[in-house]
Each structure stands twice: as C-alpha cells, then as structure tokens.
C-alpha positions as a Markdown table, in Angstrom:
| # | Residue | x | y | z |
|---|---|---|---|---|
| 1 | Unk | 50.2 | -106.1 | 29.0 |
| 2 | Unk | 46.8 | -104.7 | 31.3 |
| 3 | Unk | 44.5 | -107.6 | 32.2 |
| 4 | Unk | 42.1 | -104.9 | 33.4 |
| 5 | Unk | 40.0 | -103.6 | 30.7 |
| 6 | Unk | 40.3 | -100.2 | 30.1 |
| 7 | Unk | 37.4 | -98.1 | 31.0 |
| 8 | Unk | 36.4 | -97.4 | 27.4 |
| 9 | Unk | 36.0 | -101.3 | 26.8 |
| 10 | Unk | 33.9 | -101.2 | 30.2 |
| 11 | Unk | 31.9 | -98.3 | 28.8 |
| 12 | Unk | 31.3 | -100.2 | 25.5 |
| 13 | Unk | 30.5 | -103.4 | 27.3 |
| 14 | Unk | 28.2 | -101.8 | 29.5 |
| 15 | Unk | 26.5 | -99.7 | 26.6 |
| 16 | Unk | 26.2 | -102.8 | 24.2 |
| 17 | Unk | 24.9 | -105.1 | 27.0 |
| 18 | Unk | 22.9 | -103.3 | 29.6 |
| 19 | Unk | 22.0 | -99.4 | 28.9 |
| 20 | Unk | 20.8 | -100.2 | 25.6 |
| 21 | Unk | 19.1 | -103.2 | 25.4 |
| 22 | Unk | 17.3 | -102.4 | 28.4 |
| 23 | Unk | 16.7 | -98.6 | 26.9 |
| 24 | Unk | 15.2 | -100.7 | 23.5 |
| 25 | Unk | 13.0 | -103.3 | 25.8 |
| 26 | Unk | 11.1 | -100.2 | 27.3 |
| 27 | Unk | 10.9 | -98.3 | 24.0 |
| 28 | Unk | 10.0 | -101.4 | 22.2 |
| 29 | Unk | 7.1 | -102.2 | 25.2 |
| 30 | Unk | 5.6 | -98.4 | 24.1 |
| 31 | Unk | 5.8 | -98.7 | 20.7 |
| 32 | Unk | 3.6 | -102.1 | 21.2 |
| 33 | Unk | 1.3 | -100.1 | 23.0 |
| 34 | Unk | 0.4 | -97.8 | 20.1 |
| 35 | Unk | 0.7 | -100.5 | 17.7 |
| 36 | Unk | -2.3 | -102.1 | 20.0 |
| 37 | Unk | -4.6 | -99.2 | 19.5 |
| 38 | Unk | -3.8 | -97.9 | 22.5 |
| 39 | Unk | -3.7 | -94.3 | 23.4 |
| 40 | Unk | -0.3 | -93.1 | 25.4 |
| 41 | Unk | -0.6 | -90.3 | 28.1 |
| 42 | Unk | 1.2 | -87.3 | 27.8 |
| 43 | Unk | 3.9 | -88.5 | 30.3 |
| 44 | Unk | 4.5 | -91.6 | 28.2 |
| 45 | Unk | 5.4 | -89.5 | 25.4 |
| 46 | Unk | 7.9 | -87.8 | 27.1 |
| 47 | Unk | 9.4 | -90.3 | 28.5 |
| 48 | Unk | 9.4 | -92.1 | 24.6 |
| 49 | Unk | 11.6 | -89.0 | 23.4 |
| 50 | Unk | 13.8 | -89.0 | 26.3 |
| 51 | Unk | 14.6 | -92.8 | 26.0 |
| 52 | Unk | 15.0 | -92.5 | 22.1 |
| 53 | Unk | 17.2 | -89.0 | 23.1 |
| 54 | Unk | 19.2 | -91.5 | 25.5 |
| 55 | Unk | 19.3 | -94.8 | 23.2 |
| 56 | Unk | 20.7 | -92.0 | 20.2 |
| 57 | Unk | 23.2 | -90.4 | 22.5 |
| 58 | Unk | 24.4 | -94.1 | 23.7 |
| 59 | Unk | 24.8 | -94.8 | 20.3 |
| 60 | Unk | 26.9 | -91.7 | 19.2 |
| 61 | Unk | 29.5 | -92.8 | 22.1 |
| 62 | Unk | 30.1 | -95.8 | 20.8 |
| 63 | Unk | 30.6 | -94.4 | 17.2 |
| 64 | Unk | 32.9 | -92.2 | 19.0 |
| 65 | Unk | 34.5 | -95.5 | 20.9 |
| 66 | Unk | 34.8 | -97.5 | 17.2 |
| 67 | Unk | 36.3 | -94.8 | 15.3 |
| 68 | Unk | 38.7 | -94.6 | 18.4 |
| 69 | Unk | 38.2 | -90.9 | 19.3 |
| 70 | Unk | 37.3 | -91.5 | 22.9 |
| 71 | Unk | 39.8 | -90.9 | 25.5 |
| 72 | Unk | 40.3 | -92.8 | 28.4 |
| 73 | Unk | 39.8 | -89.9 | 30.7 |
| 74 | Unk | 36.3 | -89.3 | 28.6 |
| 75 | Unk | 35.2 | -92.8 | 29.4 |
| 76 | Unk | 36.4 | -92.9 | 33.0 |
| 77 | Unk | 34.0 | -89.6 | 33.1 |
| 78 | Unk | 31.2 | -91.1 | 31.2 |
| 79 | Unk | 30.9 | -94.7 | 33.5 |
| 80 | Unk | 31.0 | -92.4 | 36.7 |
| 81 | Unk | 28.3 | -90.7 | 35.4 |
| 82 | Unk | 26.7 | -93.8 | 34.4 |
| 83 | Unk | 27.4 | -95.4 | 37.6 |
| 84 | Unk | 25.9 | -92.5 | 39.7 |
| 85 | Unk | 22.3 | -92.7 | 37.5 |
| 86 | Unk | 22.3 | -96.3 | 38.4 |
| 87 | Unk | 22.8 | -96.0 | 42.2 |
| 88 | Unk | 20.0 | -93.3 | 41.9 |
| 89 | Unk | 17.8 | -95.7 | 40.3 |
C-alpha cells in the first residue's frame, strides 16, 4: 500500500482547500461591493468573469475527480500547471 497520496488526491485537496476558497473570498469581496451600492470598474468586471470562469472550471475537475474519470497522468499535468501559476504569483 502508497503512503504518498496520489496526485489526484493532492489536486483535490489543493482545489477543495486553497484555489477555491480563496477564488470564493475574492468573488465574494466583489459581489459585496455591488451589493453596497458601489459601482465596479471595467477591470473589476473582468476580473469577476475570469474568477467565476476559474472557480466553474475548478469545479468541473473535481466532478471529473469524484466520478473517477481523472487520470493520474491528467492530475500530475493539472498540479504542474497549478504549481507554475502560483510561483508566478
């Protein structure tokens, strides 16, 4: 039996934990703004449909994860990727 966790459980735990909570915090933080009678910019808008473009796309990997129709290869791709927008960040 692995006691390393496979990279689709490190995918999950990172997309359940991390990417999307923090991706709902900012999303949440604009919403607020409108709901305070504020206007948004232009730019804030944009960046409110990529995030919510993001936060969907997060979520349709982890359909993909429960339904178990990800493959390990897929994953290992998907937290490189991950793992190189964070070191840009």
């Amino acid at each position: 039996m692995k006691s390393e966790q496979s990279s689709i459980q490190k995918l999950k735990s990172i997309l359940e934990n991390i990417v999307m909570p923090d991706l709902e915090e900012v999303i949440d933080g604009i919403y607020q703004t409108i709901a305070n009678g504020e206007e948004i910019s232009l730019g804030e808008r944009e960046e409110l449909e990529e995030l919510q473009e993001i936060h969907n796309e997060c979520r349709e990997i982890l359909i993909e994860i429960e339904s178990g129709e990800m493959e390990e290869e897929e994953a290992k791709e998907l937290l490189a990727e991950l793992i190189d927008i964070v070191q840009k960040d």
